[in-house]
N, C-alpha and C positions, 0 to 999 in steps of 0.2 A: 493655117498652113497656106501657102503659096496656091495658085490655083493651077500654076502652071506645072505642078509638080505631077511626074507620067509616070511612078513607081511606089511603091510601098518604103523600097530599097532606097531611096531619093528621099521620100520621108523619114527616115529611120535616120541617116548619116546627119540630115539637116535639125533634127531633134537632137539627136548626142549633139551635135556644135549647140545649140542653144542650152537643153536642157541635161548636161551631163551628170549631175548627180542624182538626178528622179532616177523613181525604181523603172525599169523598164518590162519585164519580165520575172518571175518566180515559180518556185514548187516549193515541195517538202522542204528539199533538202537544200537547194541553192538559189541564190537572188543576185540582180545583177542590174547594175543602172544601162540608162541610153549610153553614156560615155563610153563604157565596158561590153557594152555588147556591140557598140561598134565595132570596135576593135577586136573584138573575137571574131565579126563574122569578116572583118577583112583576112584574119589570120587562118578562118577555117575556109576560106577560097582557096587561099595557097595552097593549103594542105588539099584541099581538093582536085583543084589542079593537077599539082604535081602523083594525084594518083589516077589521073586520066579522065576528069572531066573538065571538057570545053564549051567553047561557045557553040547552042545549039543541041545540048546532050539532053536527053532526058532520062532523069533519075528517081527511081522508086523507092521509098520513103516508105521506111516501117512507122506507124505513129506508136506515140508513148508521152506522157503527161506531164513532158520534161522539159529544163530550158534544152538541152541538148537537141531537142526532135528540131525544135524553131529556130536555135544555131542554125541546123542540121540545110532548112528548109533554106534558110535564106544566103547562107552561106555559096549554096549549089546556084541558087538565082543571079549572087552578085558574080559568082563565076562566068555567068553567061548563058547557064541550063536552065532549065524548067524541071517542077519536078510532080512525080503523080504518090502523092501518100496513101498508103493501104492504112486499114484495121490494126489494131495491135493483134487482134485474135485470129488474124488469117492464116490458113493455112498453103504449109511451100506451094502445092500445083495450082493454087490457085495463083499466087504469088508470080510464078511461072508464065501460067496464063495470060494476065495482063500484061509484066514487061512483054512478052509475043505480040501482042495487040498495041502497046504503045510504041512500040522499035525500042525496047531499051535493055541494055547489058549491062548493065550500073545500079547495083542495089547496095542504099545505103541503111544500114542497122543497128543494131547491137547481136543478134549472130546471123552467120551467112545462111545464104538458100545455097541448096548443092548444087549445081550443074559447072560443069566446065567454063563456058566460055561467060559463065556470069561475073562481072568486074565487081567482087562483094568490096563494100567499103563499112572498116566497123565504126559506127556510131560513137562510141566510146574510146575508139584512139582517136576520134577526130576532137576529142573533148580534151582529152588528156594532153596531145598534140600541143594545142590551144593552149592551154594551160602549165604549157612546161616553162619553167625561166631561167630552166638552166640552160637549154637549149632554144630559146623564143624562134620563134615562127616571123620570118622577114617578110612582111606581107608587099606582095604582089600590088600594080596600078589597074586597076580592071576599070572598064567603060561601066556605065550603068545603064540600062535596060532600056530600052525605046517602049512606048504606051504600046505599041502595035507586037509586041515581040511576045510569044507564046510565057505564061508564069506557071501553067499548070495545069494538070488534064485531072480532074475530080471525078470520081466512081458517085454513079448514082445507088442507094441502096438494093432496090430490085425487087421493092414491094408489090411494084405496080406491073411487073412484066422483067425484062431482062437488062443486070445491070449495063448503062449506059457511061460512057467517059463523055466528059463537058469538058469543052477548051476554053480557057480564061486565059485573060489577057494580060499586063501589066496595067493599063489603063481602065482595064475593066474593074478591076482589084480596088483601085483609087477612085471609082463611080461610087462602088459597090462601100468603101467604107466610107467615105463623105453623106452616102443615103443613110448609112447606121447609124453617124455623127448627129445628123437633122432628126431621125427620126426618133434617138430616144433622150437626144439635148445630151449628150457626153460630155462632160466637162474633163481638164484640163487637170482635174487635181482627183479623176476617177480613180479607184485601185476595184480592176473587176474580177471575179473567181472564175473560171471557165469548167466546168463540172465534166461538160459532154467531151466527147471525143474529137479530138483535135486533128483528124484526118478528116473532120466532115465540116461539110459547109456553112454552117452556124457558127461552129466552135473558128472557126476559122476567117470569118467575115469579122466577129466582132473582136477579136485578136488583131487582125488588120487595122482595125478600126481605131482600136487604142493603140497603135502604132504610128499611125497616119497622125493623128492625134496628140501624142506626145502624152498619153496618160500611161498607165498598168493594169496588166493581166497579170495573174496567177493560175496555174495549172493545178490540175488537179485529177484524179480520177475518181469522178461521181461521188458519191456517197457511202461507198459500200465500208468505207470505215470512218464510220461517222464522229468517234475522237477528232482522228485527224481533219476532220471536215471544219468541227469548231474551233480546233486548235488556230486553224489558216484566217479564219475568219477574225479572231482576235490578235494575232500575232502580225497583219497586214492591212489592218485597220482597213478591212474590206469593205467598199460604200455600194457595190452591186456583183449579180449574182446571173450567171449563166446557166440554165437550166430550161427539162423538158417539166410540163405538169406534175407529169407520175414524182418525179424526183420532189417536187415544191412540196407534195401530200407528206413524203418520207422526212421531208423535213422539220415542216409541223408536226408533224407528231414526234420524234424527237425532243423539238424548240420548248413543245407544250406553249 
């Protein structure tokens, strides 16, 4: 990759132009090369857009173990917003809480949080949106992101004291997967499983990373159904594996 490249979203468009028919992203249920998720996430700007977010917005992000969350993610970025992804298991007030703390009125999901003046945007129309061809989505010219221009505000867990929000950058994002690139030699023909939660900063560095990269991630959530666990593993000819300790034990003994 280019060195002079100042975004993740900059990496991602100039991958689909080279590499359009590698896989780009997966889950369970759906897969999708760099070519294709280009094109989705210009289509899911538009649709963005036109439900009211702009250059400058920040948008809170339910996470979920799907290509839609990372649509979801990057879509809002190449619109011009930033966005701050919660937990899948969080609950509304706290939900509440944080948009109050980050200035935000735009929650995007798969269902709403209740209050009035909250701009809910559902996850799943913006998918379907995308995905319509009877009706296609006439995607919008948008600028792409300055290194300096905010990508995302990350909740610290709050093990250590009270959770904290961290402000990232666009160029920070592209430090931060170039160090993951160096540090565990990434290649170019990776296909990686991401187990952990893709709202937190692991799950989310090395997703960057094999973005920046021009490799594959696959989603997933952990292990808790461990079929489906090995099912992903052989049906995506998975060459590495994202995980915390605890989880590597549950696997061995499984794998025997």
């Amino acid at each position: 990759m280019d060195k002079n490249v100042v975004s993740i979203i900059e990496a991602l468009k100039i991958n689909s132009e080279k590499h359009p028919d590698r896989l780009c992203v997966g889950d369970k249920k759906k897969q999708v090369t760099y070519g294709e998720i280009w094109n989705m996430v210009e289509k899911a700007a538009t649709f963005l857009h036109e439900k009211g977010v702009n250059k400058g917005d920040m948008v809170v992000i339910r996470g979920a173990q799907k290509v839609e969350f990372l649509l979801g993610v990057l879509a809002v970025q190449l619109a011009g917003g930033s966005v701050c992804p919660l937990e899948k298991a969080i609950k509304d007030d706290r939900i509440l809480e944080i948009m109050d703390f980050v200035d935000s009125n735009i929650y995007l999901a798969d269902k709403p949080v209740k209050k009035e003046d909250v701009n809910n945007i559902s996850l799943k129309e913006l998918m379907k949106a995308v995905e319509n061809e009877e009706e296609p989505i006439v995607p919008m010219t948008f600028e792409l992101p300055d290194k300096d221009d905010l990508a995302e505000i990350l909740f610290t867990t709050g093990t250590t004291g009270k959770s904290k929000g961290i402000e990232v950058t666009f160029g920070c994002d592209v430090a931060i997967a170039q160090n993951v690139l160096d540090s565990v030699e990434m290649g170019e023909d990776e296909v990686e499983l991401i187990t952990t939660p893709i709202n937190h900063s692991l799950a989310i560095r090395r997703t960057y990373g094999a973005l920046y990269n021009g490799s594959s991630v696959v989603l997933t959530d952990g292990i808790k159904f461990v079929e489906d666990f090995f099912k992903l593993l052989d049906n995506y000819k998975i060459t590495a594996i994202t995980f915390v300790p605890a989880i590597l034990e549950q696997v061995l003994k499984f794998a025997k």
